[in-house]
C-alpha positions as CSV (number, residue, x, y, z in Angstrom):
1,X,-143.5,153.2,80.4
2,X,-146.0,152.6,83.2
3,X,-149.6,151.9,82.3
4,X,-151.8,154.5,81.8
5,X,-149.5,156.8,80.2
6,X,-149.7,157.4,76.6
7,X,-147.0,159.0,74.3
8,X,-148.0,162.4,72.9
9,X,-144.8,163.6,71.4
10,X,-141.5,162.9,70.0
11,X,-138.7,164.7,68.2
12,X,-135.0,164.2,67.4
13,X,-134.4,167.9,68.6
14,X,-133.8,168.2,72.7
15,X,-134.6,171.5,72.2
16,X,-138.1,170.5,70.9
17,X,-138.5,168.3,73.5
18,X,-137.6,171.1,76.5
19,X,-140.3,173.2,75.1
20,X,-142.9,170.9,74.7
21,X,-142.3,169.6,78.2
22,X,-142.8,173.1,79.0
23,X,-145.8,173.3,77.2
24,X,-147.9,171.0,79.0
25,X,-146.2,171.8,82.3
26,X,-147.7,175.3,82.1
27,X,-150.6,174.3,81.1
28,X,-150.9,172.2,84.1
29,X,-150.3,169.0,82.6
30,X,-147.7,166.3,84.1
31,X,-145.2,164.8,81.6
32,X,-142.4,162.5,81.6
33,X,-139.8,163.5,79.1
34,X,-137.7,160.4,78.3
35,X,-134.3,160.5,76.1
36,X,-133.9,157.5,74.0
37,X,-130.6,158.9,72.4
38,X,-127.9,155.8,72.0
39,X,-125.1,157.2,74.8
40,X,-122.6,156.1,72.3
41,X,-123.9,157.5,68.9
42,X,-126.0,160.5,69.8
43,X,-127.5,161.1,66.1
44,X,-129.7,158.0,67.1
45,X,-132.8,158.0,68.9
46,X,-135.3,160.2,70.1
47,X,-137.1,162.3,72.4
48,X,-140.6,161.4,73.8
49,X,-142.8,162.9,75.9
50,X,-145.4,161.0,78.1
51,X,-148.6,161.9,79.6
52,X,-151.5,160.2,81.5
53,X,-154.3,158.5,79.4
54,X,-156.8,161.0,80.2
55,X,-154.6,164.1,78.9
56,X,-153.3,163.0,76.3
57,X,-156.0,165.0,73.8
58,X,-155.5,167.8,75.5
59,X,-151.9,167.7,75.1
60,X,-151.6,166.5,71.4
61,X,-153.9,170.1,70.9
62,X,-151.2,171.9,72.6
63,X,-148.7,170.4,70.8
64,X,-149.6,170.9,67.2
65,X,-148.1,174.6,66.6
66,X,-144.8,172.7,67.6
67,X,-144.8,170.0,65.1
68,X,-145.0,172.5,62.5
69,X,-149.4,171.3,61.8
């Protein structure tokens, strides 16, 4: 990932990941949602979502209620 962005979220569950995208987005918050599922084996990898340095406590508090804290 470039610099300056920092990783805020991450889930096995593209679901998960659509909705926490969505998340930030309404909240006004630009993301990068980046799949890091194996093409050939999709039970591996993950889900991440990426946001700039400066957001990223803002969006971790956003996030909470969807990793279950």
């Amino acid at each position: 990932m470039e610099k300056g962005w920092q990783e805020v979220y991450m889930t096995a569950s593209e679901y998960k990941a659509e909705m926490a995208k969505d998340i930030l987005e309404n909240a006004g918050i630009k993301c990068v949602l980046m799949n890091q599922h194996d093409s050939a084996y999709q039970s591996f990898g993950d889900f991440l979502i990426y946001t700039a340095e400066k957001d990223k406590a803002r969006s971790v508090e956003l996030l909470k209620n969807l990793k279950g804290e």
